[in-house]
Backbone as CSV, one residue per row, in Angstrom:
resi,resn,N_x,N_y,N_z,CA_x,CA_y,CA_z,C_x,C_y,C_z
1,UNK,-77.247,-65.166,7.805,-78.014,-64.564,8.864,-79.302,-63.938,8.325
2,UNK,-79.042,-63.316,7.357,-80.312,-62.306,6.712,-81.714,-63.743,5.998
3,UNK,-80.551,-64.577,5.658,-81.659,-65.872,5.354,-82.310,-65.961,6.393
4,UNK,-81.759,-66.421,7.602,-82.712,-66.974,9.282,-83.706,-66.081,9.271
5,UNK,-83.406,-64.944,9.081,-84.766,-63.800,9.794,-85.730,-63.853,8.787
6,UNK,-85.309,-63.805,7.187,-86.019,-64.139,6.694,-87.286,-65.154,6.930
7,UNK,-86.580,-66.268,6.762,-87.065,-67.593,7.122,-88.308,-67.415,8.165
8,UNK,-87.720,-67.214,9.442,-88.083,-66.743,10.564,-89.409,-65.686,10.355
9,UNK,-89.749,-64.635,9.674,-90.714,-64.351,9.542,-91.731,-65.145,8.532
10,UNK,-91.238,-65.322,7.638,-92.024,-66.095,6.712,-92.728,-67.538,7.480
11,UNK,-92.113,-67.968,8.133,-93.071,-68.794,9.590,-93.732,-68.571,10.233
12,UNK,-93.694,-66.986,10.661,-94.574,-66.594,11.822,-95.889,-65.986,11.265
13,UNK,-95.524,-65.727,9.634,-96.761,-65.032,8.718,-97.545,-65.912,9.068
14,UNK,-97.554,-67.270,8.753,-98.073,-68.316,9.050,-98.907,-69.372,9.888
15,UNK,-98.231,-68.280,11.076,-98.910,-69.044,12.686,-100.144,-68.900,12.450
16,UNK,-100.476,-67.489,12.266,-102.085,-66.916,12.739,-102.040,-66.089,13.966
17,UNK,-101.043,-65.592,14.331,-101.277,-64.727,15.632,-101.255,-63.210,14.847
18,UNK,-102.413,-62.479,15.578,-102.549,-61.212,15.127,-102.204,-60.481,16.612
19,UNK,-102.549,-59.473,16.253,-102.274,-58.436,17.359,-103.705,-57.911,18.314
20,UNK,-103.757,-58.456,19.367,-104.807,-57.373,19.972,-105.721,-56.264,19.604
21,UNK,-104.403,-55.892,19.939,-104.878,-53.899,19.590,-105.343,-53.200,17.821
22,UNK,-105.153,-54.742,16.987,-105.344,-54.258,15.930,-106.632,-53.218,15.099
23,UNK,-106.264,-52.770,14.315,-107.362,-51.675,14.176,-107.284,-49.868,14.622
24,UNK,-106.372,-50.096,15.393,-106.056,-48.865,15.819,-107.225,-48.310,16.674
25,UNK,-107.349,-47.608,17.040,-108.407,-46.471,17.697,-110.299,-47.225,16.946
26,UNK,-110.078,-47.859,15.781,-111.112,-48.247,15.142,-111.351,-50.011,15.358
27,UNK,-110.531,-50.412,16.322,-110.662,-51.848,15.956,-111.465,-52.405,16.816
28,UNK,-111.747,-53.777,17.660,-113.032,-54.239,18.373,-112.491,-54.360,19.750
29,UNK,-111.531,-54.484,19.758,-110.723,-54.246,21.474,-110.898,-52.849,22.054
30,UNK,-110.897,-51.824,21.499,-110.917,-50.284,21.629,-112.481,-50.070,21.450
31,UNK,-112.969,-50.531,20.987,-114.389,-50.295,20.998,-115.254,-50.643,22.011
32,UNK,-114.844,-52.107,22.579,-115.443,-52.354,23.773,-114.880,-51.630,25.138
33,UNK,-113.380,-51.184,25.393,-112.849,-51.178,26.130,-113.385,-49.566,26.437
34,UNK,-114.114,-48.737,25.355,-114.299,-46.932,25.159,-115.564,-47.476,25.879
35,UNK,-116.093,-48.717,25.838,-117.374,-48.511,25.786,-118.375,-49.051,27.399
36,UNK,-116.619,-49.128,28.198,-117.271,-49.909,30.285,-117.069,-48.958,30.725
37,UNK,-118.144,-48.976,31.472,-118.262,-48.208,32.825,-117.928,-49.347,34.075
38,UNK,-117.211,-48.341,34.695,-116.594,-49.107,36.116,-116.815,-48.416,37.034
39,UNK,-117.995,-48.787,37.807,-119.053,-48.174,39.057,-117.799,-48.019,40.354
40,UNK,-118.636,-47.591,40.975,-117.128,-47.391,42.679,-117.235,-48.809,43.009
41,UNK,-115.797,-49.520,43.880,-115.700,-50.364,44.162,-115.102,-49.833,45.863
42,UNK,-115.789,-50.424,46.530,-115.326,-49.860,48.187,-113.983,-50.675,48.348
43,UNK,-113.702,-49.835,49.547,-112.188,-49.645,50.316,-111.408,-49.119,49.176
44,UNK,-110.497,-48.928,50.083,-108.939,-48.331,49.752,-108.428,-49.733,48.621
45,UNK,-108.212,-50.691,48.866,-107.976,-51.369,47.689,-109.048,-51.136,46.252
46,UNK,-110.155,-51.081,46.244,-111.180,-51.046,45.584,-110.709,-49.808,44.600
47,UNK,-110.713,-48.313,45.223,-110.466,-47.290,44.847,-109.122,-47.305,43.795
48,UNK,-107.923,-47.856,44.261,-106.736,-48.366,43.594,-106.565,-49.061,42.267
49,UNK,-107.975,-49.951,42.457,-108.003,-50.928,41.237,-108.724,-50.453,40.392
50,UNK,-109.900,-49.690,40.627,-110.798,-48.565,39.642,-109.725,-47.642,39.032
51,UNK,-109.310,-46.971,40.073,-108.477,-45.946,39.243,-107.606,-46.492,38.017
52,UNK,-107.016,-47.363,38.482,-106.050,-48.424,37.156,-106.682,-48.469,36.190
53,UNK,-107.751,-49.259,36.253,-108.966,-49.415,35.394,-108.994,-48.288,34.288
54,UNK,-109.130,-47.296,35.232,-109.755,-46.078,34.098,-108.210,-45.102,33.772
55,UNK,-107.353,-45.240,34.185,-106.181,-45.132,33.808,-105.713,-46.383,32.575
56,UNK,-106.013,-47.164,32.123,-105.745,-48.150,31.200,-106.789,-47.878,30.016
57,UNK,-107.957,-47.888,30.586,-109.357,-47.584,29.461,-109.168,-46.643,28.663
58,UNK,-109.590,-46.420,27.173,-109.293,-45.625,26.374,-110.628,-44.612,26.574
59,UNK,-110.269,-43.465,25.877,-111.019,-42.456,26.189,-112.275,-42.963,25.913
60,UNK,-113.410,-42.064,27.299,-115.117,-43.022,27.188,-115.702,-42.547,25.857
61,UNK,-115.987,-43.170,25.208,-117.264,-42.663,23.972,-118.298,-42.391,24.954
62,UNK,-119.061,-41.507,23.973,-120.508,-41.202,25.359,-121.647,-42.310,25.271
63,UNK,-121.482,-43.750,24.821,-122.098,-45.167,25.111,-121.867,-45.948,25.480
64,UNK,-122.185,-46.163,27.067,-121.690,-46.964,27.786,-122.421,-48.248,27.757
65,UNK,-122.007,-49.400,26.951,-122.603,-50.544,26.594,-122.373,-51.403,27.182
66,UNK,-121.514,-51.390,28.416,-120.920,-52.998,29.260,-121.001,-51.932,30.907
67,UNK,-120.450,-52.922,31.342,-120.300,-52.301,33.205,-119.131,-53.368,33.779
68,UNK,-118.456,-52.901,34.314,-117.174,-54.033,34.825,-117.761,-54.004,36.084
69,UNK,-118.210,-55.099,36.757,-118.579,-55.209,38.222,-117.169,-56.019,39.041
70,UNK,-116.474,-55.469,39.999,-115.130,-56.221,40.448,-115.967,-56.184,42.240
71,UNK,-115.585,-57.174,42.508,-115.243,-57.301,43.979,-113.975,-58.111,44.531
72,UNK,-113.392,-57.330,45.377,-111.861,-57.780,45.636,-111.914,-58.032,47.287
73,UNK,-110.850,-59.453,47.525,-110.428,-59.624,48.534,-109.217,-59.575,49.122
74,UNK,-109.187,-58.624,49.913,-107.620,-58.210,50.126,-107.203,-59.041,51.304
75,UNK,-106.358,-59.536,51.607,-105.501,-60.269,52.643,-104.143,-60.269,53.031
76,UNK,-104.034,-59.917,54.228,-102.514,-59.986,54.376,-102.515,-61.529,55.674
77,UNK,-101.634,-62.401,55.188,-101.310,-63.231,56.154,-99.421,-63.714,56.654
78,UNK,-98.780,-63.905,57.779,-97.960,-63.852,57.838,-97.279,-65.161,58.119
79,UNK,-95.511,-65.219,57.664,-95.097,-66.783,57.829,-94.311,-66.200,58.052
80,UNK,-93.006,-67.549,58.419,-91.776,-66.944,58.280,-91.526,-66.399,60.116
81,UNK,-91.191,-67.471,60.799,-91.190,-67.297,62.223,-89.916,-66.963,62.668
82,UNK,-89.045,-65.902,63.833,-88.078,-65.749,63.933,-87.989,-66.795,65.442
83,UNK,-87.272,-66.576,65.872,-86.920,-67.666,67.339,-87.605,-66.913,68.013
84,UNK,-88.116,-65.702,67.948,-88.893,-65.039,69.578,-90.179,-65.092,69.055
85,UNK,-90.321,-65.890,67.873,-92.036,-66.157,67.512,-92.627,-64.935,66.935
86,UNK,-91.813,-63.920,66.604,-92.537,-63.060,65.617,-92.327,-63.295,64.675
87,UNK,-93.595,-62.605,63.584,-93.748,-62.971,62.169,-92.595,-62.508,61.477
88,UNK,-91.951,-62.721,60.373,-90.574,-62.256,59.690,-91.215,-61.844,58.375
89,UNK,-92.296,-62.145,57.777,-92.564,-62.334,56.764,-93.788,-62.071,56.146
90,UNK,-94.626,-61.209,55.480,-96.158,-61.431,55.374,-96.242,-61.391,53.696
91,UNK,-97.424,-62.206,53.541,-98.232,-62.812,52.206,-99.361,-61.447,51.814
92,UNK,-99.233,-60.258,50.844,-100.311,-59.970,50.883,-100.620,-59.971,49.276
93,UNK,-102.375,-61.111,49.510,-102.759,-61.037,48.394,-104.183,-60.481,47.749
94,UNK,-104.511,-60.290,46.298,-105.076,-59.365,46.189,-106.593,-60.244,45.419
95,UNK,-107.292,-60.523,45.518,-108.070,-61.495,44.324,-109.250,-60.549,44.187
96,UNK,-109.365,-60.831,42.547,-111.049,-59.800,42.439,-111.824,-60.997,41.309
97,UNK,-112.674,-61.018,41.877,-113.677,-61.425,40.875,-114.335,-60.640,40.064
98,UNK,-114.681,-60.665,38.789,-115.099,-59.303,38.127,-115.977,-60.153,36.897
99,UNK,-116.863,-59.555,36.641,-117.693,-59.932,35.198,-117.946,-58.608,34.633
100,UNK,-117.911,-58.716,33.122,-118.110,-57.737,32.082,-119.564,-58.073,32.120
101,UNK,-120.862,-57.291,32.096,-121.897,-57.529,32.019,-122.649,-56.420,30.783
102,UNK,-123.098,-56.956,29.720,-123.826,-56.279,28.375,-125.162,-55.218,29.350
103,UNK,-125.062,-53.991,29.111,-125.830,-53.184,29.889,-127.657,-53.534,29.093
104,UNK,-128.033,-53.448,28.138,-128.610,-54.053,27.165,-129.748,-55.203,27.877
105,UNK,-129.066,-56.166,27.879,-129.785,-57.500,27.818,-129.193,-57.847,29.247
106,UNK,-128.252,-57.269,29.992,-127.880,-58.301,31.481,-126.929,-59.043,31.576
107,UNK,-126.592,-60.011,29.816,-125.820,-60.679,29.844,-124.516,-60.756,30.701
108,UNK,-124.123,-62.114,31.260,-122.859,-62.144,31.915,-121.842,-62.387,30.502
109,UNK,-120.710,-61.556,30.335,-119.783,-61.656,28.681,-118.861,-62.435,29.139
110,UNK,-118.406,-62.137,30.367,-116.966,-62.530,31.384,-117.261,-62.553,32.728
111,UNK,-117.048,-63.784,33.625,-116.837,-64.141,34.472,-115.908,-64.639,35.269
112,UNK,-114.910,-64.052,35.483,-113.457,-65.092,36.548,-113.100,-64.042,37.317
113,UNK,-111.981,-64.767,37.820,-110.806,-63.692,38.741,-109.452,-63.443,38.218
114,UNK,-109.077,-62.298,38.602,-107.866,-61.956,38.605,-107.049,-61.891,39.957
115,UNK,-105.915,-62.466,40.138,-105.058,-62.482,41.038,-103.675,-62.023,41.181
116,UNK,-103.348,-61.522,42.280,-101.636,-61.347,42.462,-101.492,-61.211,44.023
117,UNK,-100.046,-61.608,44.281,-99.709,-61.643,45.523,-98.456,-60.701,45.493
118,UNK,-97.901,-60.529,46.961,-96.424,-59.796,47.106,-96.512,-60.061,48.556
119,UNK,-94.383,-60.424,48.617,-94.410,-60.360,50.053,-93.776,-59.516,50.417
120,UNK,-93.552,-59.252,51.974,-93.548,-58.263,52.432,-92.285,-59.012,53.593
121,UNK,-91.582,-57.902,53.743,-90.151,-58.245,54.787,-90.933,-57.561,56.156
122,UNK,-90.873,-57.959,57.056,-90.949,-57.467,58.500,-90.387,-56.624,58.814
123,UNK,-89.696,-55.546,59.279,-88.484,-55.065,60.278,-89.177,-54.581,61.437
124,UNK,-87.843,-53.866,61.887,-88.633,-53.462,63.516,-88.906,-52.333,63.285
125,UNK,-88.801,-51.174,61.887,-89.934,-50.086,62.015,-91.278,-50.373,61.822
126,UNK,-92.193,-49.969,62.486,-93.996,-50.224,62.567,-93.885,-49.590,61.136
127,UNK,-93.235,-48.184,60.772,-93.442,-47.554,59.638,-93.364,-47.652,58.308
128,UNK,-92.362,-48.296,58.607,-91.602,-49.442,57.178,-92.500,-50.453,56.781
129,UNK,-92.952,-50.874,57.400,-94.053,-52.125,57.824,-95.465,-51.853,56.792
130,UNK,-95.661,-50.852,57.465,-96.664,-50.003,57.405,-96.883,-49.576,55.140
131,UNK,-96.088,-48.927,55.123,-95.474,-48.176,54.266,-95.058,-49.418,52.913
132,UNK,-94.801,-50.517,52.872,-94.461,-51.516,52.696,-95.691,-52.212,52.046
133,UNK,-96.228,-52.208,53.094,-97.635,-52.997,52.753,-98.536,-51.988,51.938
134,UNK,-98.720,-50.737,52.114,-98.838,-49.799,51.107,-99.061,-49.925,49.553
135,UNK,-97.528,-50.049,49.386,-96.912,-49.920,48.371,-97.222,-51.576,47.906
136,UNK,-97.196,-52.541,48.158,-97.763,-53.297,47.483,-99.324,-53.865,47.607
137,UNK,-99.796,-53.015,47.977,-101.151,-52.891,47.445,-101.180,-51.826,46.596
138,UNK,-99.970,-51.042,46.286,-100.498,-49.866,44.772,-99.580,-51.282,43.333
139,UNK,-98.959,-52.152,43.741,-98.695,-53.137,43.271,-99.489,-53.865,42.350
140,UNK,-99.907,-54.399,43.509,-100.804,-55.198,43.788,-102.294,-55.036,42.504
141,UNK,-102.925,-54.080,43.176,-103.910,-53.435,42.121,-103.440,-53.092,40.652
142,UNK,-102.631,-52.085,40.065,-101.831,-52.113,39.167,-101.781,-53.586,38.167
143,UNK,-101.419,-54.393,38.719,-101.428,-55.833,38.283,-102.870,-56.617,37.876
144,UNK,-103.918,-56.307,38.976,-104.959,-56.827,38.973,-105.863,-55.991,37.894
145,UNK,-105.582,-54.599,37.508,-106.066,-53.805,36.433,-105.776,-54.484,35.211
146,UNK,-104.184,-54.602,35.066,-103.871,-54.880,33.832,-104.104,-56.541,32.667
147,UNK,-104.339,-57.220,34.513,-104.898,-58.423,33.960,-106.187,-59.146,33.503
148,UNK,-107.497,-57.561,34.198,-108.449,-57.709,33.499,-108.573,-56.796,32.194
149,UNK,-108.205,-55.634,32.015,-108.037,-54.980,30.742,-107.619,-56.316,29.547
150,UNK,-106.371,-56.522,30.268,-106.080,-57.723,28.427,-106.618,-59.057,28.842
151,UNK,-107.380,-59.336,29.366,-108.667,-60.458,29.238,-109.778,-59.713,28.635
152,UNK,-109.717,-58.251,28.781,-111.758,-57.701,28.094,-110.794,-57.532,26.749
153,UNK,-109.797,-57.408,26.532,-109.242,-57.031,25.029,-108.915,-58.402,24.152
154,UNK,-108.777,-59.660,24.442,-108.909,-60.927,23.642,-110.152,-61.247,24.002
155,UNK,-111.109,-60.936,24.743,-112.360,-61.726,24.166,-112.968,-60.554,23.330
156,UNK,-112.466,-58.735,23.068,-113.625,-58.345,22.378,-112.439,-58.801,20.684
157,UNK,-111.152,-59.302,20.933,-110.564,-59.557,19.229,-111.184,-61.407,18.993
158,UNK,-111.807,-61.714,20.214,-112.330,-63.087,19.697,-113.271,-63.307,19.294
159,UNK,-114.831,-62.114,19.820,-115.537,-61.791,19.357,-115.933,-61.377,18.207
160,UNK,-114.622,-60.311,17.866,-115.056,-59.911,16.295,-114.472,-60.891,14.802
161,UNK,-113.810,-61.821,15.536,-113.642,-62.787,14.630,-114.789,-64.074,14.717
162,UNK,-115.392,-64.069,15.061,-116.767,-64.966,15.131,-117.568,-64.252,13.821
């Protein structure tokens, strides 16, 4: 057994996969990530996904060298028909488009989207309903934070290996 693990690491020395976050507090993922500003993004979803944002971001250095620009489209749509033709079921999804932009020169660094969905059960409280859909839009956002944070954190460890 103690051979396998052996083995087993002595392979993975090998791959080439490093770690992200390497560097600690000093490395090029933490440096870029100290270093965005993330302007207000309107609505109530908007507000949700900023806050994440800067709840994930490491403490600001006082040089703000990038700007995260996000715009998000929130949607709720419903399926899932019962026999009296009400909805049973709703789709709500969250998409943001966002680019890292170099404050500097303008440059676009990153350009795509991030996405997530959640569904949602119907019942016959309006409140539940209500309350429901809520809660997965604090989901929702949560998700959409964390999936642009570790996209700006492999392109700034891809960067500093160039």
């Amino acid at each position: 057994m103690k051979r396998a693990a052996v083995l087993l690491l002595l392979l993975m020395a090998g791959c080439g996969l490093q770690p992200v976050y390497s560097g600690g507090s000093q490395g090029p993922s933490v440096a870029i990530l100290s270093a965005i500003d993330v302007p207000v993004i309107p609505e109530k979803s908007g507000f949700l996904v900023r806050q994440a944002l800067l709840d994930r971001l490491p403490a600001a250095s006082g040089d703000r060298r990038y700007t995260l620009i996000v715009k998000l489209d929130d949607s709720i749509s419903g399926f899932g028909v019962r026999g009296d033709d009400s909805i049973s079921r709703e789709r709500r999804q969250l998409r943001a488009r966002w680019q890292l932009v170099q404050e500097t020169s303008g440059a676009v660094l990153i350009d795509t989207v991030a996405r997530s969905d959640a569904g949602i059960d119907i019942v016959s409280s309006e409140y539940a309903v209500i309350a429901a859909e809520n809660a997965a839009l604090e989901r929702l956002s949560e998700e959409i934070a964390q999936q642009i944070i570790a996209r700006v954190a492999l392109f700034a460890r891809s960067e500093a290996a160039r």
